[in-house]
Each structure stands twice: as structure tokens, then as C-alpha cells.
C-alpha positions in Angstrom: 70.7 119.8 94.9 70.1 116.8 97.1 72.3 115.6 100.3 74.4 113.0 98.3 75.7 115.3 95.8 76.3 118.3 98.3 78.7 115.5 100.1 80.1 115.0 96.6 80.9 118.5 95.9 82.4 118.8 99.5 85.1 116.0 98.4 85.9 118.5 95.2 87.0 121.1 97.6 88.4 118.3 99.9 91.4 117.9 97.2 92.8 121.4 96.8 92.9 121.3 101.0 94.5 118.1 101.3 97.7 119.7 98.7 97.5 122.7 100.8 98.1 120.3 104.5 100.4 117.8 102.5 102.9 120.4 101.0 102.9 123.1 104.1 105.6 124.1 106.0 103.8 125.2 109.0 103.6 121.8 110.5 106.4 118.7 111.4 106.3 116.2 108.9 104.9 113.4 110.8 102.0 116.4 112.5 101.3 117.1 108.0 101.1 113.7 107.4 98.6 112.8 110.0 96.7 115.7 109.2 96.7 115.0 105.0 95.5 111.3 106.2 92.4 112.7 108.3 91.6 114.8 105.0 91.8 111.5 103.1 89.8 109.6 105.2 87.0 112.6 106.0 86.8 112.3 102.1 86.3 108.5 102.7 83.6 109.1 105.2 81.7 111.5 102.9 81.9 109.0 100.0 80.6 105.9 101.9 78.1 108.3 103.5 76.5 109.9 99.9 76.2 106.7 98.5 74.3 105.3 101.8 72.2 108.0 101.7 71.6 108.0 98.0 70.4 104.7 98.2 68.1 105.3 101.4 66.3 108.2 100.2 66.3 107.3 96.4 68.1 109.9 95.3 70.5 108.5 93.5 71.0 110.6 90.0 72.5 110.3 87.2 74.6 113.6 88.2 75.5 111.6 91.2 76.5 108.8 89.2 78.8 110.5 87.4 80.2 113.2 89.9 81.0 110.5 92.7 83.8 108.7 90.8 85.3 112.1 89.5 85.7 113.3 93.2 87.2 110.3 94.1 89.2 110.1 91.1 90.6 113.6 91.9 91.6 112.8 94.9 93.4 109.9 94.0 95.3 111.6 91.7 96.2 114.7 94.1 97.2 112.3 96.7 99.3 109.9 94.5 100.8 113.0 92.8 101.8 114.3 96.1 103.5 111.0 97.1 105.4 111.3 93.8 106.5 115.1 94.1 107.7 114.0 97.7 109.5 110.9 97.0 107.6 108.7 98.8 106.6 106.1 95.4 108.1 106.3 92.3 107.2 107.4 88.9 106.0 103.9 87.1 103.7 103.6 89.9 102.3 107.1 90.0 102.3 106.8 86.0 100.0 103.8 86.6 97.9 105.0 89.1 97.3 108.5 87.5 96.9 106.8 83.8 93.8 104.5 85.1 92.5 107.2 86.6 92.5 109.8 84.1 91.1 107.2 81.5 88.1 106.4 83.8 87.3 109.9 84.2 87.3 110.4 80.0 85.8 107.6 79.7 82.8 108.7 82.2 82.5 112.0 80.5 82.4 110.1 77.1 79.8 107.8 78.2 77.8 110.6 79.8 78.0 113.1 76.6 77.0 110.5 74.8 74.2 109.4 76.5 74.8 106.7 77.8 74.2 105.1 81.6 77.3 104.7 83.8 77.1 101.9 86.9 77.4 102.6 90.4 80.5 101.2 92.5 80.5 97.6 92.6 82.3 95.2 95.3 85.5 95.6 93.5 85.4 99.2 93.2 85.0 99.3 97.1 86.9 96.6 98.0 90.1 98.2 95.6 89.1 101.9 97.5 89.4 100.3 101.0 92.6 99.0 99.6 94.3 101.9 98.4 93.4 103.5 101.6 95.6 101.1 103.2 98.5 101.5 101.0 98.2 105.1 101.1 98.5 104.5 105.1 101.5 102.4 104.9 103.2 105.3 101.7 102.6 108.3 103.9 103.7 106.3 107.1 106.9 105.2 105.5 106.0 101.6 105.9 108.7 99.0 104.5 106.1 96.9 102.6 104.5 100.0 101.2 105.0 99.8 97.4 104.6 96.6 96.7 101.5 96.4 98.5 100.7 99.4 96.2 101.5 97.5 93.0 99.6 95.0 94.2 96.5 97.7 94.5 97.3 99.1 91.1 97.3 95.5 89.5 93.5 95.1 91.4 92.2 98.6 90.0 93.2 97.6 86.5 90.9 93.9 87.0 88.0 96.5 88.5 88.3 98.4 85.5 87.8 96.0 82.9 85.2 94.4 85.3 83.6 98.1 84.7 84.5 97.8 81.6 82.2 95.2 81.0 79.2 95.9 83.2 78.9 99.5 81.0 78.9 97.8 77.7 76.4 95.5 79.2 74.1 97.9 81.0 74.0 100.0 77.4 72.7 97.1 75.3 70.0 96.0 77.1 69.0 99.8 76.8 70.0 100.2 72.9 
């Protein structure tokens, strides 16, 4: 197992821990919240730094490839879910967020089982991460502009999708 997917498998753990912070009673509220957003962004840290060092020491696998998203996928969805159990967005959005999701991850494994190659975050996909780090900010922070910049999030991670979309159906028929 190289460095980048030992970061990778770190971030799996990273999402039972952050439920655990977000939903405990041994802290304030605002002393949880500040702690769940260090998990998020430690998670953050460890994706931007296995992909660096993927790419630096070619090592970046196909395992890799296909574990990376899921992490962050997970994580998404623990931290969106949490916002929703705690009031802090409301269902259509977390329906939205979680549905994306959960079809990129069958998707993935669907691609994967059936041989085919996946693609590597592009500029979107980053950009739309940094993004919903920011609205996840302004949710757990009880910012008034919150939610609508998180719809405005949701609508870009639907455009990235597609764009993915489109670079996997390319990618596999040059191969075919």
C-alpha cells in the first residue's frame, strides 16, 4: 500500500469521527462545531495532499482512482446528513446533495466492475470541493446566506457531473 491510498483510507475513518464530534454532548455547540469543521478540513488536507503525492511519485493507481472519490463522497454525505438531522439545511437540499453523490459512487463501482477506467478530479471537481467547503463553513456557522449559496453549490456539482459524465464515456472509447 502506497502513501496516497494510506491518506485515503485515513479519510474513511475520518467520517465515523466527524459523526461522533458533530452529534456529542460533551462539548458547547459552537466548541462541536469548530471541532467537526477541523475534521472536515484535516480530511481536505489529506485529499489535496494524496493526490499531490500520487502525482509526484507516480503512484497513482487505479485503486486510488477509485477509492479517493468514495472517501470524499462519504464524507459528504455524513456531513450533509448531519446538517440535515440537526436542522441546519433542509431536506430538498440534503435529498440533492446525497442523491449526486450516491449515484457517483454506483456509478464508480459500475465502471470499475466492469472494467472500465474512471478519471481523476478535474478543475471542476476541485473548484465545486473548495466550494462546498465554504458553504459547509457558512451551514455549520449559521451564516444568513448559507443555503442559497449551497444551492448554488449543488447546481455546480450537477454541471461537474455531467462534465464527468462525459470525460468517462470518452476516456473508454479511445480504449474499446
Amino acid at each position: 500500500m502506497n502513501l496516497p491510498n494510506l491518506l485515503t483510507l485515513i479519510r474513511f475513518i475520518m467520517v465515523p469521527l466527524y459523526l461522533y464530534v458533530f452529534f456529542s454532548d460533551l462539548l458547547p455547540p459552537q466548541v462541536r462545531m469548530f471541532w467537526a469543521m477541523g475534521i472536515i478540513l484535516f480530511a481536505g488536507a489529506t485529499d489535496i495532499a494524496d493526490g499531490y503525492l500520487a502525482r509526484r511519485n507516480r503512484q497513482v493507481t487505479q485503486l486510488g482512482t477509485m477509492l479517493d472519490p468514495l472517501a470524499d463522497k462519504l464524507m459528504i454525505i455524513a456531513v450533509f446528513a448531519s446538517l440535515l438531522i440537526s436542522g441546519k439545511i433542509g431536506l430538498w437540499a440534503a435529498i440533492a446533495i446525497v442523491f449526486r453523490d450516491v449515484a457517483m459512487i454506483i456509478c464508480s463501482i459500475i465502471f470499475h466492475l466492469r472494467g472500465k477506467k474512471t478519471v481523476p478530479a478535474n478543475i471542476f471537481g476541485k473548484i465545486t470541493t473548495v466550494f462546498y467547503y465554504i458553504a459547509l463553513f457558512l451551514l455549520m456557522f449559521d451564516f444568513s446566506l448559507a443555503e442559497s449559496f449551497l444551492w448554488f453549490v449543488i447546481g455546480l456539482s450537477y454541471f461537474t457531473s455531467i462534465v464527468y459524465m462525459f470525460q468517462i464515456k470518452g476516456i473508454n472509447e479511445r480504449w474499446m
